[in-house]
C-alpha positions, -999 to +999 in steps of 0.1 A: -633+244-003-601+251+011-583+286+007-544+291+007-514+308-007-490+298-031-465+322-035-484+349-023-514+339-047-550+333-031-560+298-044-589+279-036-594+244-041-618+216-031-601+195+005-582+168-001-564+186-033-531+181-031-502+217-031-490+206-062-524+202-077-533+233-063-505+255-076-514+238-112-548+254-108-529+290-100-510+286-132-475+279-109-453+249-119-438+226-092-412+201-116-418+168-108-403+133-117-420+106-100-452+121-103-484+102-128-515+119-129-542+104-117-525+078-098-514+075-058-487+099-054-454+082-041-431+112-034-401+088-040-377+116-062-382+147-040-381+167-066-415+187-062-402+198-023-422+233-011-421+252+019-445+251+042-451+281+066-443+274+101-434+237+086-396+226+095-392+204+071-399+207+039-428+187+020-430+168-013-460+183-028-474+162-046-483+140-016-494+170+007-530+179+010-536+217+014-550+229+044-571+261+057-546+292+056-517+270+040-487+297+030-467+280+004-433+290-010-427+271-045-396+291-048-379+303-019-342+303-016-339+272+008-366+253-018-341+258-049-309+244-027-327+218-019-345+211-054-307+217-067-292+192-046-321+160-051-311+169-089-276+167-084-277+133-063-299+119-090-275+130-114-243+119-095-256+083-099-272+085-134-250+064-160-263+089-183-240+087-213-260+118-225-245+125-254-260+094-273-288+090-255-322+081-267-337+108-249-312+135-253-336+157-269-369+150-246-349+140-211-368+153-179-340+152-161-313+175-182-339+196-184-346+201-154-308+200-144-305+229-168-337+248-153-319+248-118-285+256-136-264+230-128-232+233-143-214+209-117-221+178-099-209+182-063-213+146-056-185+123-073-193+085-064-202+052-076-224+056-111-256+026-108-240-004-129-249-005-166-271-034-181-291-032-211-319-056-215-329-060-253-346-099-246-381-084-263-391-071-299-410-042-285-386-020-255-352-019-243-344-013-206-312+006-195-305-001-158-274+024-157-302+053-166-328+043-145-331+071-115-354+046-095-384+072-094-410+049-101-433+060-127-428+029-148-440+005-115-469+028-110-480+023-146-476-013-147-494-024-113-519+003-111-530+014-145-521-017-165-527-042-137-500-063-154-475-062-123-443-067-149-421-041-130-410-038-093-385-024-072-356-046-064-332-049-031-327-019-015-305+013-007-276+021-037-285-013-051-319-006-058-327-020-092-363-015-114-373-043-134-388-080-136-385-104-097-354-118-094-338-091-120-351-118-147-352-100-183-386-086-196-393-117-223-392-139-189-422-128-174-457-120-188-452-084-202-474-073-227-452-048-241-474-017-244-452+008-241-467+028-213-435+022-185-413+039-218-440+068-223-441+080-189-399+071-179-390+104-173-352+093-190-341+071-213-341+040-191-369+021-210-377+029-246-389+013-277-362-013-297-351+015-321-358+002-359-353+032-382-319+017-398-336-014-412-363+011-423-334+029-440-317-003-453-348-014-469-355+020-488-318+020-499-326-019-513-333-015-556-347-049-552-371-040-522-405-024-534-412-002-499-449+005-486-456+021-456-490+025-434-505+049-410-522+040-379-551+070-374-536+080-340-506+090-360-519+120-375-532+135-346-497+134-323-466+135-349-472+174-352-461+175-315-427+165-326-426+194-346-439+218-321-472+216-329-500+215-299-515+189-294-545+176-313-536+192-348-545+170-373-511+165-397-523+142-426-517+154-456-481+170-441-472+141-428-481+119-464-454+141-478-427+136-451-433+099-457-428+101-500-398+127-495-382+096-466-385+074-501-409+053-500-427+038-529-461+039-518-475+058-488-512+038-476-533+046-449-541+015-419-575+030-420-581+012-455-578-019-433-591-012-403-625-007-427-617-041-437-616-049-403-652-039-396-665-058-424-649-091-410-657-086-374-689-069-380-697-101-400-682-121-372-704-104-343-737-112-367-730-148-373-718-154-335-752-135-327-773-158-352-759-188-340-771-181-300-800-168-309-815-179-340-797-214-336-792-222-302-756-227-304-737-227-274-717-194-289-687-176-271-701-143-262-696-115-254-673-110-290-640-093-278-624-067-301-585-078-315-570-047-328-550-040-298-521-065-288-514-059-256-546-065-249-543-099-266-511-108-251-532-099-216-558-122-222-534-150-236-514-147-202-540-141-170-575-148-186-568-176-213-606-189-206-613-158-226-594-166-256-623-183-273-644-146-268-618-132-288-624-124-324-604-137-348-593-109-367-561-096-372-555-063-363-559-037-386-521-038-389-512-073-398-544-075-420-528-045-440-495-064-445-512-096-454-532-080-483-502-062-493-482-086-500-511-102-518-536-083-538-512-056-542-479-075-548-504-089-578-512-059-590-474-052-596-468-088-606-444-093-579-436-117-553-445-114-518-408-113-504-402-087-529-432-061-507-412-044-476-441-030-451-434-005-426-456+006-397-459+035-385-481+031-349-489+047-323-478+015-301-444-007-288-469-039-291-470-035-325-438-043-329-444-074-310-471-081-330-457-083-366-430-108-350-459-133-340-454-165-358-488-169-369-485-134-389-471-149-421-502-159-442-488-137-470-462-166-469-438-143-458-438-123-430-467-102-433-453-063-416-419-062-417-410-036-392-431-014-371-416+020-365-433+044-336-447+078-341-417+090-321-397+073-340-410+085-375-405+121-358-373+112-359-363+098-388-382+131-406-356+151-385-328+128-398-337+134-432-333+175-432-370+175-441-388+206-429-417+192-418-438+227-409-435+239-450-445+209-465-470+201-485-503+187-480-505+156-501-526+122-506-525+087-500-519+063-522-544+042-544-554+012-540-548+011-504-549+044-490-589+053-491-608+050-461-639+061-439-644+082-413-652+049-395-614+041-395-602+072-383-621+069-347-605+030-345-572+058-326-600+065-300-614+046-270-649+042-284-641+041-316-643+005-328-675+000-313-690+024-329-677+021-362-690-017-359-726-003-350-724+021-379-722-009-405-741-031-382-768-015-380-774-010-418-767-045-425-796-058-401-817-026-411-810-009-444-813+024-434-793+047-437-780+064-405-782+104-408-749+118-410-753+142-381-760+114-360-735+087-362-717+094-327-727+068-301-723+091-271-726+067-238-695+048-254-670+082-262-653+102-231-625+088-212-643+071-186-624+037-177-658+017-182-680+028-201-715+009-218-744+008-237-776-009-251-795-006-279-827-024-290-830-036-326-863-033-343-875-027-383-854-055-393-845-070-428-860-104-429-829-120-427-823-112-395-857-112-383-837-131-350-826-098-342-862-082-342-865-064-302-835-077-293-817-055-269-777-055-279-757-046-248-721-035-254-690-024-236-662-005-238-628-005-215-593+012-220-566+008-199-556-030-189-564-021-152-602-012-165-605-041-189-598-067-155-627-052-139-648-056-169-639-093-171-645-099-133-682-085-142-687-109-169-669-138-153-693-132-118-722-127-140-733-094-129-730-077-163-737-098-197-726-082-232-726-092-265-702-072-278-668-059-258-644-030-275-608-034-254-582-011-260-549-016-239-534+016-235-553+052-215-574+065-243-569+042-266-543+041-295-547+081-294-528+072-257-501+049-266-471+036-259-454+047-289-466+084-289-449+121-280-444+124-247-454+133-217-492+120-224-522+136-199-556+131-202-557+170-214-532+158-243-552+127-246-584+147-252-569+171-276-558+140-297-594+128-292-613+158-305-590+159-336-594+122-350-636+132-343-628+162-368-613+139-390-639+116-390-665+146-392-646+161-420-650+128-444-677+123-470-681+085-465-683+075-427-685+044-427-666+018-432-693-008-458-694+025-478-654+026-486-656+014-527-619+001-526-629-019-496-659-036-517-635-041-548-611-059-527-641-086-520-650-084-554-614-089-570-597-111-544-613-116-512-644-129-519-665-123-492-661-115-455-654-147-433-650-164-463-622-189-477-595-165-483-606-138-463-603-163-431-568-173-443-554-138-448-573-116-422-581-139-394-558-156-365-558-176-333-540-172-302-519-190-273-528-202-236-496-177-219-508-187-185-476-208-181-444-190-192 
């Protein structure tokens, strides 16, 4: 242990901690702009500067270790010239055009231009030359806002492992963004969103879509639905001032009916759905390797998330065939809403307008895939963000903090507590080994036991195994067999899981991938700034929902089992493969 002063304040903190994580643990703030927790700090905006005792210069502290007797000034008068004047250099180059900005209300740099009070800008000179870049469905990249600090390169190589973002050229005409200042559609981006949740500006954000959500509800002809991804509900109060991990449902059901929309569903009907078809998936792909001796692709890969898919489609397309084939929880939604419940109003597909609300960019991606249009039509029309509902709620004049606490909408708004921990890392899994395990058994699992610890917890890889035994005598197979399953989030952590299978060192037969930090409860598309404090706030909530649920899992939702018995059929059969299942595209070769 190392001990030190920060401002005057004894602190002691394990070696190697750096100042600014030191004065974090002494309750003092150093700002910071280029800074991503958990990641190697860069030092590139100069923002977090201290001053060091004895030191001449002064240090960028989040790249400075502490050492034995360290006196730190966080404040001093030379540290706030200097803090003032990085700002102002950042802002004398910044084609801000801050009045209509995106991020006008949640920009890191105005507010910390207003912190310092800056009034002024000393520095008059050359603004960095404007270029928007709107070539995918999911962000939009501003190169006149972009203050070069980095965050969105650190995401994308080190967390993300995609590599989509680098720094360009040098000096003034440094430029952040695709080799060869290509546009993002040229090169294999998976769109998740994380480069626009950590931009500390409005340089990269999500392709804004509230006016078509607008246009639709203002359309007498359009009948307007909209769904709720579970991480929703744990993160939109944060754009009301909420802290993070209150649970909003029932507030944010009424926001939604007062916006106008005709029916207000819940995505957790279908991610239940979801778990029927891939739990059903897992058991036949089981049967037919070990009952059968069918050379069967296993380990079975999870599909609700699609950056992960677009991941796998573009640098591990010999997975592709691992992949189960149903559609997220999203797209399986639209397609039995424009279906089953376009019947039930006797109307025509066409005539059903679905709206997202997610907690992810990819999303909007997604619904744009041309295979999404079983419904005959395109299944989800337009995917809005939770920032972006937070938004649109603001627009409307609606006081979101006195509003009621309403319900979902029949037939496509029950769900299980099952579908709630789909927003979790974790989650899927064990919602699949809740139902699986009654299918092959018939026992009930007791209700204060349903967690599957070793799989929870926001460790990058995390696994488990589990031997079956007491089996129906249908799956008599299964009888001793030890399951083994695994669990990644983050794109960085799901390469080193595939390296283990592809090497052979670990075998699975059942893999739950999630694409962003945390899982959905992390993504692209939700409040910012996101830490893993935030993350595990949102975490705990969506367990409370689930905890707070009488049915838990997902076989158990009736609506669920009158969809198979009106329409559907049964799971993996004729018209459930048509609407809810999917295939995907070798992206190994743009």
């Amino acid at each position: 242990m190392i001990k030190l002063t920060i401002n005057n304040i004894p602190v002691e903190v394990p070696e190697g901690t750096t100042i600014l994580n030191a004065a974090r643990k002494a309750g003092i703030r150093i700002p910071t702009l280029c800074y991503v927790e958990g990641l190697q700090a860069i030092g590139a905006c100069r923002v977090c500067i201290v001053e060091i005792e004895g030191v001449y210069a002064l240090a960028a502290s989040c790249s400075m270790p502490v050492s034995k007797g360290m006196k730190v000034l966080t404040n001093s008068r030379r540290v706030r010239e200097a803090r003032r004047m990085v700002v102002e250099l950042l802002l004398s180059e910044h084609n801000g055009e801050c009045q209509t900005c995106d991020r006008r209300e949640d920009c890191e740099l105005q507010s910390l231009a207003a912190e310092l009070g800056i009034r002024s800008i000393s520095f008059q000179g050359e603004k960095t030359r404007a270029g928007v870049d709107v070539s995918t469905p999911a962000l939009m990249r501003d190169h006149g806002k972009c203050i070069k600090c980095r965050r969105c390169v650190s995401v994308c190589n080190e967390i993300q492992h995609v590599g989509a973002l680098w720094p360009q050229s040098r000096g003034f005409e440094t430029s952040i963004g695709p080799a060869f200042n290509r546009d993002l559609s040229t090169v294999a981006c998976v769109q998740c969103g994380q480069c626009a949740a950590v931009c500390p500006v409005g340089a990269i954000t999500e392709r804004d879509q509230i006016e078509e959500v607008w246009a639709a509800l203002d359309d007498p002809d359009k009948h307007v639905v909209v769904q709720t991804a579970p991480a929703i509900r744990a993160a939109l109060g944060e754009c009301f001032g909420y802290p993070p991990g209150t649970l909003v449902t029932g507030k944010m059901t009424a926001a939604l009916r007062r916006l106008g929309f005709d029916a207000v569903f819940d995505t957790n009907f279908a991610a239940d759905l979801t778990i029927m078809e891939e739990g059903t998936e897992l058991l036949t792909r089981l049967k037919g390797a070990l009952l059968d001796g069918e050379d069967t692709a296993l380990p079975l890969m999870t599909s609700c998330s699609p950056g992960w898919i677009k991941f796998a489609e573009h640098f591990h397309p010999e997975m592709l065939p691992n992949l189960s084939t149903c559609k997220s929880p999203q797209q399986m939604f639209g397609a039995v809403a424009k279906t089953y419940y376009a019947q039930k109003l006797n109307l025509r597909p066409e005539q059903i307008f679905v709206v997202s609300i997610m907690p992810c960019t990819a999303k909007k991606y997604e619904c744009g895939r041309p295979e999404m249009n079983d419904s005959g039509t395109r299944d989800v029309d337009v995917v809005l963000t939770t920032r972006e509902l937070g938004k649109m709620i603001r627009s409307a004049g609606l006081d979101f903090l006195s509003l009621p606490d309403e319900e979902m909408d029949a037939p496509l708004g029950l769900s299980t507590g099952a579908a709630d921990i789909f927003a979790n890392t974790g989650g899927v899994m064990e919602a699949a080994l809740r139902t699986a395990y009654e299918i092959v058994t018939g026992r009930g699992l007791p209700m204060d036991n349903l967690h599957v610890e070793p799989v929870a917890g926001l460790e990058g890889l995390k696994e488990a195994s589990l031997t079956i035994v007491n089996v129906l005598p249908d799956w008599s197979f299964l009888e001793g067999a030890t399951l083994n399953v695994a669990v990644a989030h983050g794109l960085g952590n799901a390469e080193r899981l595939l390296n283990l299978i592809a090497t052979g060192e670990k075998t699975y037969h059942f893999v739950e991938v999630m694409t962003c930090p945390g899982g959905c409860i992390g993504g692209g598309g939700q409040p910012r700034f996101t830490t893993n404090e935030i993350r595990e706030a949102r975490i705990a909530a969506i367990y409370r929902e689930d905890e707070g649920k009488k049915l838990r899992k997902s076989h158990d939702n009736p609506d669920v089992a009158r969809l198979y018995e009106e329409f559907l059929g049964k799971p993996l059969g004729e018209r459930s493969h048509k609407l809810l299942h999917t295939k995907y595209t070798d992206r190994s070769v743009l």
